[in-house]
C-alpha positions as CSV (number, residue, x, y, z in Angstrom):
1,X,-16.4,12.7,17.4
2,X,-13.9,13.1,14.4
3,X,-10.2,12.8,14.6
4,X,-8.0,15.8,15.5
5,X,-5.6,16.7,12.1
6,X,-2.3,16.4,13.7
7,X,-3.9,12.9,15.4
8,X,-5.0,11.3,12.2
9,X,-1.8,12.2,10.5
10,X,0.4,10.8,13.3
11,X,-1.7,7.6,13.5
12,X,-1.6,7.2,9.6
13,X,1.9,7.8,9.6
14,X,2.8,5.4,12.0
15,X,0.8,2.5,10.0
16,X,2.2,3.4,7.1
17,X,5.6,3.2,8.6
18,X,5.0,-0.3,10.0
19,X,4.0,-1.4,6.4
20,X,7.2,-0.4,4.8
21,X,9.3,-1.8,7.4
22,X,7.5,-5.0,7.3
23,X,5.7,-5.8,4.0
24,X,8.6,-7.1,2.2
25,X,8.5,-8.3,-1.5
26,X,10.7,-11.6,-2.1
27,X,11.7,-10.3,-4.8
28,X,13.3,-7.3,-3.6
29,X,14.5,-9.0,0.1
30,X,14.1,-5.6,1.4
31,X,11.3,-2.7,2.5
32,X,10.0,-0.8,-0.4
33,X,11.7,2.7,-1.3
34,X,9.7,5.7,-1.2
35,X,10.4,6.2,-5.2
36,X,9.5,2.5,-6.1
37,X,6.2,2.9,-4.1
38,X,5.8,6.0,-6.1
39,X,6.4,4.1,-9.1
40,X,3.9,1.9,-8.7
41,X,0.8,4.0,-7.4
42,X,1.4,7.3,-9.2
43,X,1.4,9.0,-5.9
44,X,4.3,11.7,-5.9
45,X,7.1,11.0,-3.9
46,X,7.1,14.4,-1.8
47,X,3.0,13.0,-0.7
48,X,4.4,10.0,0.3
49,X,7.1,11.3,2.2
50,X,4.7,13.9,3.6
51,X,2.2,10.8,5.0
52,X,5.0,8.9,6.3
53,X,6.5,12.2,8.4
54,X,2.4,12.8,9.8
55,X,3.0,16.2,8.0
56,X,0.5,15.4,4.2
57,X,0.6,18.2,1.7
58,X,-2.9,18.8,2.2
59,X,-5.3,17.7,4.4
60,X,-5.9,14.2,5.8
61,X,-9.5,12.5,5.9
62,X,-10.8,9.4,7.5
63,X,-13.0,9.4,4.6
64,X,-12.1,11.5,1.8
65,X,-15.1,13.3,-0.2
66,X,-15.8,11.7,-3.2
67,X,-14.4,15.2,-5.2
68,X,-11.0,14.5,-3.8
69,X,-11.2,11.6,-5.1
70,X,-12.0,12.6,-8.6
71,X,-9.4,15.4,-8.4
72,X,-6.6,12.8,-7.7
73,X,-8.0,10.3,-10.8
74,X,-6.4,12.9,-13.1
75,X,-2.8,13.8,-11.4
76,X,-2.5,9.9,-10.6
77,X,-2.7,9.2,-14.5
78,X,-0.6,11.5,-15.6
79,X,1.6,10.6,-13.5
80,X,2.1,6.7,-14.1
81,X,2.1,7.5,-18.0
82,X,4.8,9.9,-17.5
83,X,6.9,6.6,-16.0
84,X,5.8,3.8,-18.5
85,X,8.2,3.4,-20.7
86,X,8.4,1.0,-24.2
87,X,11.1,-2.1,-24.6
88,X,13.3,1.0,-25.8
89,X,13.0,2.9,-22.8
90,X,11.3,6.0,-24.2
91,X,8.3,7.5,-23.5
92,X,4.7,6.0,-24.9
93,X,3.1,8.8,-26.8
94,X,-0.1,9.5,-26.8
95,X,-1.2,7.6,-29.7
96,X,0.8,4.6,-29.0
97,X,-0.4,5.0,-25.0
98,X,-4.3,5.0,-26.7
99,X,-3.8,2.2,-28.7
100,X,-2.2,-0.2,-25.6
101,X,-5.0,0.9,-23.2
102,X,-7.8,-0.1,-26.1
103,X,-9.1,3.2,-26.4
104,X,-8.6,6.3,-29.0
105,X,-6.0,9.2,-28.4
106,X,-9.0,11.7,-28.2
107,X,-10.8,9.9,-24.9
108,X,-6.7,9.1,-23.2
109,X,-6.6,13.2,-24.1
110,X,-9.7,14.1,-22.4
111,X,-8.9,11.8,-19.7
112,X,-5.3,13.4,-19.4
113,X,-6.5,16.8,-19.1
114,X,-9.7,16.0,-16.7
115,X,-12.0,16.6,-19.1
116,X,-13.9,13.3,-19.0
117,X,-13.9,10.3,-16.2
118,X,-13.5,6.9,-17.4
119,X,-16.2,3.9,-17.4
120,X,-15.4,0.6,-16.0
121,X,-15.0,-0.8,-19.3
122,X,-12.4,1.4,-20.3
123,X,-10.7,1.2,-16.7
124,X,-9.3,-2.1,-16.9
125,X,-7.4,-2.3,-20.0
126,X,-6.0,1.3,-18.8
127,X,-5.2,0.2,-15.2
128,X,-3.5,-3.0,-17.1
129,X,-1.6,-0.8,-19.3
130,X,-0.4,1.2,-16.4
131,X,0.4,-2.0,-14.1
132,X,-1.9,-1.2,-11.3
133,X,-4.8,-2.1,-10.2
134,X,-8.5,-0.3,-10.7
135,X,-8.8,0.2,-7.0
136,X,-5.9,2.0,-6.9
137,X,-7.2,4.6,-9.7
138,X,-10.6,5.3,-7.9
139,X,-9.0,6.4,-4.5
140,X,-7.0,9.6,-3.3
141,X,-3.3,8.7,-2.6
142,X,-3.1,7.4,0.7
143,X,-6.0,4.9,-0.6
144,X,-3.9,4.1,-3.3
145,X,-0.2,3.8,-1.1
146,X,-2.6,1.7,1.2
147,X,-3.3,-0.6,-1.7
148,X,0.4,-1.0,-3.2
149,X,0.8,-2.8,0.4
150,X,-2.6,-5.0,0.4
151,X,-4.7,-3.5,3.1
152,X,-7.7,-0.6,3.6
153,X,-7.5,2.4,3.4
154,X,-9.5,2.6,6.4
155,X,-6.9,0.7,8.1
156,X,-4.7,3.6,8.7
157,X,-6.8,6.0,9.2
158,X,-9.3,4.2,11.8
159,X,-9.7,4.5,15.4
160,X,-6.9,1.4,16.7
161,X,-10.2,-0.4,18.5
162,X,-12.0,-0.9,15.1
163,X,-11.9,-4.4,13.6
164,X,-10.0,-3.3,10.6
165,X,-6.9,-1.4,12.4
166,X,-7.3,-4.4,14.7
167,X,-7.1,-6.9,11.5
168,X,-4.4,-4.7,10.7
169,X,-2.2,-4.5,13.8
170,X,-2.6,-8.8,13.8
171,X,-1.6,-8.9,10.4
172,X,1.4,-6.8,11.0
173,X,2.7,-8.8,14.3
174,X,2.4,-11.4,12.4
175,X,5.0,-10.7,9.7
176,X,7.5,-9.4,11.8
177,X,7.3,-12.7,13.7
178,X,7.5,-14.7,10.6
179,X,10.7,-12.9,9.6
180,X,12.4,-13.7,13.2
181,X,11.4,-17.8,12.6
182,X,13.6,-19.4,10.1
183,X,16.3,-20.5,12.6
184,X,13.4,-21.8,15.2
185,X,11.6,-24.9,13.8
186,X,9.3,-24.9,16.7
187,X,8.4,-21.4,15.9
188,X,8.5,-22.2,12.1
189,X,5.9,-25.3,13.2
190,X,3.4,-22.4,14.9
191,X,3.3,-19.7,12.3
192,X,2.5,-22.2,9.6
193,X,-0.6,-22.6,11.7
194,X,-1.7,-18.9,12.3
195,X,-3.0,-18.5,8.3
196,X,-6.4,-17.8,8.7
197,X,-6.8,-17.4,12.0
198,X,-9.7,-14.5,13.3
199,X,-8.3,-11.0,14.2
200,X,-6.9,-11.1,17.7
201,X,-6.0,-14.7,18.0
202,X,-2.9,-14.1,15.9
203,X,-1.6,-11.5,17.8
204,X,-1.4,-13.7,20.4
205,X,0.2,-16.6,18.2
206,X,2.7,-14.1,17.5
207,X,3.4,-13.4,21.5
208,X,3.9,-17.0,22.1
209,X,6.3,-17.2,18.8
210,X,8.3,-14.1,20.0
211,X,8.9,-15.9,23.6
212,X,10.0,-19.1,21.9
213,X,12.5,-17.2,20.1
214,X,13.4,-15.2,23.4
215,X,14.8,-18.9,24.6
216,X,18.1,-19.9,24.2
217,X,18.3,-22.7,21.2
218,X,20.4,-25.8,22.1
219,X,23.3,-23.9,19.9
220,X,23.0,-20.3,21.9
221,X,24.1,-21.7,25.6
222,X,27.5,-21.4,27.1
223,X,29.7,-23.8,26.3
């Protein structure tokens, strides 16, 4: 039986809040911003804000028809060329746009405006230009938010018994214990040994990590 709306909207938004609250780039030492995930997808802020509340601006699939898909191609490039900018800071033109993605002003045009869908060939130079990767351009936006943070798409939208929420859930447990460990060595000692490890046997790495760090270290008893 499919999902309910209202349930697969909740569920996705509760994934996708666990992602930004524990996907954390190094280089940033802090969760991604709604705007810099934007940034980097093409996905309009006001979607992403709409998936993350369980309240999308249109409806939610498990498994969007291959036409939404193609819709989104479209809006998602126009988008990320609107925010590339040159060493000067201004806006690519067209022309200049064209000539970085390896292809001629009339085919970026006709791309632009829907007119025409690209070819592999053509895809990669473009998704280069743009700074993203080709998955991200053949998918509908949560499939792109979902790869910005490394996982499926089906991840957020699947039922939590299927391997790849489960793979998911793992994964996640297992970043927020690795951010608790650097003042436990013994815990420290453990996570460098969950990499790799099968869905559901991390999980419960994670459990035994989380009790260590639940135990007062030699420095945390009463003096």
């Amino acid at each position: 039986m499919s999902d309910g709306g209202d349930e697969l909207a909740q569920r996705v938004a509760e994934r996708l809040e666990q992602l930004f609250q524990n996907v954390i780039p190094a280089r940033l030492g802090r969760p991604w911003t709604d705007q810099e995930v934007s940034e980097a997808t093409g996905v309009p802020v006001a979607r992403i804000v709409g998936l993350r509340r369980g309240r999308p601006l249109e409806p939610l699939h498990r498994d969007p028809p291959q036409e939404q898909i193609s819709a989104r191609f479209t809006d998602r490039l126009n988008h990320l060329l609107a925010q590339r900018v040159d060493e000067r800071g201004q806006r690519y033109s067209l022309r200049a746009a064209a000539r970085a993605s390896g292809m001629s002003s009339t085919y970026l045009d006709k791309l632009l405006e829907g007119h025409s869908q690209p070819t592999l060939s053509k895809l990669a130079p473009l998704a280069a230009f743009l700074r993203v990767g080709i998955d991200a351009l053949l998918t509908d936006d949560l499939g792109s938010v979902a790869h910005h943070f490394g996982v499926r798409r089906e991840a957020l939208t699947y039922d939590s018994s299927e391997p790849v929420a489960v793979e998911l859930q793992d994964t996640l447990k297992a970043l927020a214990a690795y951010r608790r460990i650097s003042h436990n060595p013994a815990a420290a000692q453990i996570a460098f040994r969950m990499a790799g490890l099968p869905p559901g046997q991390a999980s419960e790495v994670a459990a035994v990590i989380e009790s260590l760090l639940a135990e007062p270290g030699p420095h945390d008893s009463a003096s």
